[in-house]
C-alpha positions as CSV (number, residue, x, y, z in Angstrom):
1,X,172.3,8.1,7.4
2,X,174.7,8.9,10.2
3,X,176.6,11.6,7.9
4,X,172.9,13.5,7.3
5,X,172.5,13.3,10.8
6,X,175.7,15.2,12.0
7,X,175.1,17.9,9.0
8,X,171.6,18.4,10.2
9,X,172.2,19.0,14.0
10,X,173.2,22.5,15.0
11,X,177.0,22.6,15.8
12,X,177.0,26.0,17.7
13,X,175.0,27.5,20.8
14,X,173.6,30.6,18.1
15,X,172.5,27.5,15.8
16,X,171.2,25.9,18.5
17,X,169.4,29.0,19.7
18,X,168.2,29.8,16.1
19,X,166.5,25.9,15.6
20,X,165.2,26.7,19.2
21,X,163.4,30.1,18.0
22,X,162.0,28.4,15.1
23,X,160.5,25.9,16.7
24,X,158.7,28.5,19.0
25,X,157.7,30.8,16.1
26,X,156.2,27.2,14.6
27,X,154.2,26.0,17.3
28,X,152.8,29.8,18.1
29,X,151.3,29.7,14.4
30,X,150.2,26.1,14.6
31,X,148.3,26.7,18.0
32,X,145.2,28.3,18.2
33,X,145.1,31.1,20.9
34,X,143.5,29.9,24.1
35,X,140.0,31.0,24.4
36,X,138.6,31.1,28.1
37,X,135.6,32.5,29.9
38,X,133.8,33.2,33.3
39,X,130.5,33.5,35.0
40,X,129.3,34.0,38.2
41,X,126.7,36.9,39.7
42,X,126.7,39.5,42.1
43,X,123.6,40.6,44.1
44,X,123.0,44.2,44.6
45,X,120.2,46.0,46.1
46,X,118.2,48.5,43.4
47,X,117.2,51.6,44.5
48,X,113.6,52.2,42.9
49,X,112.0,55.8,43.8
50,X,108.6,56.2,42.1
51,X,107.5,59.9,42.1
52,X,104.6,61.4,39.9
53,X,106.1,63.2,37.1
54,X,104.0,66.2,37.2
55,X,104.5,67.2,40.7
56,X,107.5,65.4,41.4
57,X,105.7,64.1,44.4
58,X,107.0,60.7,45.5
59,X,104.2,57.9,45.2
60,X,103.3,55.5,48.4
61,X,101.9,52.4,47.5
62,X,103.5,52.0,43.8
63,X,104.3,47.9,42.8
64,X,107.9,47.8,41.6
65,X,109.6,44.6,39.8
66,X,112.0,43.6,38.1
67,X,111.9,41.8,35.0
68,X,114.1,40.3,32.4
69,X,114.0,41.3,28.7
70,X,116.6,41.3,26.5
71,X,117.1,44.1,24.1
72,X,114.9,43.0,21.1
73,X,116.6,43.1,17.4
74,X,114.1,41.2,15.6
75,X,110.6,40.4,15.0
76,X,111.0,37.2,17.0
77,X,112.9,38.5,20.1
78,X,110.2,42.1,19.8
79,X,107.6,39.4,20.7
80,X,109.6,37.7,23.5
81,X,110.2,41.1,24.7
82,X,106.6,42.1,25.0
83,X,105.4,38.9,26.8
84,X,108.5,38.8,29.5
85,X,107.0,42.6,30.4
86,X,103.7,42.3,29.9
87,X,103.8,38.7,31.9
88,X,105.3,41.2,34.5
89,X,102.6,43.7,34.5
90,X,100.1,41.0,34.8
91,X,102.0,39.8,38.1
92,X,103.0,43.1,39.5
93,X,101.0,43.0,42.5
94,X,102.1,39.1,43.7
95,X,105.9,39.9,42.5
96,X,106.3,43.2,43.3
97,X,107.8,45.4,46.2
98,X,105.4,48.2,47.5
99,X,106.9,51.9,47.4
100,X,107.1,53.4,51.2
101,X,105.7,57.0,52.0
102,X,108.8,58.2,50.0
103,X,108.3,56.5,47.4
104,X,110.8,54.3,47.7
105,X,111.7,50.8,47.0
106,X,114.6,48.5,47.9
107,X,114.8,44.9,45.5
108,X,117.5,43.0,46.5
109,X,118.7,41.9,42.6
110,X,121.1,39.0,41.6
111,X,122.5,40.2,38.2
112,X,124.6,37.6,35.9
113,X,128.3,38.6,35.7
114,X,130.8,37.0,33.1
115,X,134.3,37.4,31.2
116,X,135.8,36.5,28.4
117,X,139.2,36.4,26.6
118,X,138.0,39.1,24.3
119,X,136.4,41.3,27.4
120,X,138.6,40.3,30.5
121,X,136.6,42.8,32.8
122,X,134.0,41.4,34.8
123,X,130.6,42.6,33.6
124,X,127.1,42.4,35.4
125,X,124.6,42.4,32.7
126,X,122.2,45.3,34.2
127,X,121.2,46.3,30.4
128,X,118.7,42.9,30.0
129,X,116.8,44.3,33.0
130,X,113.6,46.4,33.0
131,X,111.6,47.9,35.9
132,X,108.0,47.6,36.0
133,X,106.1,49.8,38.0
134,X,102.5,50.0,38.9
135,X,100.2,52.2,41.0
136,X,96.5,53.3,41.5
137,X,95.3,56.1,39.4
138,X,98.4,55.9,37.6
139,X,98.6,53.3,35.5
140,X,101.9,51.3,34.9
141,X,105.2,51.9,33.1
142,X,108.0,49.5,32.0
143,X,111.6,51.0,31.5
144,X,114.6,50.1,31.2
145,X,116.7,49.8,34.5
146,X,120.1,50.5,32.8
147,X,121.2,51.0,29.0
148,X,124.1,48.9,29.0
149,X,126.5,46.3,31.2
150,X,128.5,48.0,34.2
151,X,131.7,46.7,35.6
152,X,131.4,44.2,38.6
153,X,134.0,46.0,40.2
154,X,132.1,49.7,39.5
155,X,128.9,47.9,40.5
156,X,130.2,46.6,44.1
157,X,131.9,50.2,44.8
158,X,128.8,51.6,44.3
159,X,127.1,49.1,46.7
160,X,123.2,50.1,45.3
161,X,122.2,50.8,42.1
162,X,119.3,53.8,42.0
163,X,116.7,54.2,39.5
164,X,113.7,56.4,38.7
165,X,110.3,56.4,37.1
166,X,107.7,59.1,37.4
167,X,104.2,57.8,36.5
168,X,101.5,60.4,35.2
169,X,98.1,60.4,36.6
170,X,95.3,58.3,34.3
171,X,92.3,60.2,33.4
172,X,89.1,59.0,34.9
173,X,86.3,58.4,32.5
């Protein structure tokens, strides 16, 4: 056993170095890749300016919230969506922010932030969150507040996020 022993060892520093590299190349196939992830959030104050869209006049007085939906891809979720906005609509006025003379409205929003070993750039997840918006004699509207994620890093830089919605007037009967 001794004689096997002596042939089997490495005799030189490049034989050494060569069982050495082996073993790495080995244990790199072996072992899974590490897999990791983060969360956290980052509050940011949203910008809401509510304006009618036929005169471009800003709107005093106009409920703005904000809700969370996320973006509905089947019959299921199409239903969750509708009752997270319309469960907003029918709490607009206890939930929401008033507009000021300019039409204006400040929310001060926490938005979920995360990473992961596949994306390693800190995202806030702006794109599951929908503005609804309210106001006498012009009925109510519920858009999207952004169409997909935006860095954390872009997001704090920018310091406030700004949004839009003109309303159109409701015909009286």
């Amino acid at each position: 056993m001794t004689t096997w022993l002596k042939k089997a060892y490495p005799k030189t520093l490049i034989g050494w170095l060569t069982l050495i590299a082996m073993v790495a190349v080995l244990v790199a196939v072996i072992i899974p890749e590490a897999k990791w992830g983060s969360s956290g959030s980052v509050t940011i104050p949203v910008d809401v300016v509510v304006f009618d869209a036929l005169t471009a006049k800003p709107i005093e007085g106009a409920y703005v919230a904000i809700v969370w939906a996320s973006r509905a891809t089947s019959e299921v979720e199409l239903q969750r969506h509708k009752a997270n906005l319309s469960g907003g609509l029918s709490v607009i006025e206890r939930i929401g922010t008033k507009t000021d003379h300019a039409g204006l409205a400040t929310i001060d929003h926490e938005f979920g932030t995360g990473a992961n070993y596949k994306h390693p750039q800190s995202h806030a997840d702006t794109s599951s969150y929908w503005l609804i918006v309210s106001a006498d004699g012009y009925g109510s509207a519920a858009v999207p507040l952004r169409y997909q994620t935006m860095t954390t890093k872009a997001l704090r830089e920018q310091g406030r996020l700004p949004a839009y919605v003109g309303l159109s007037r409701v015909k009286s009967e």
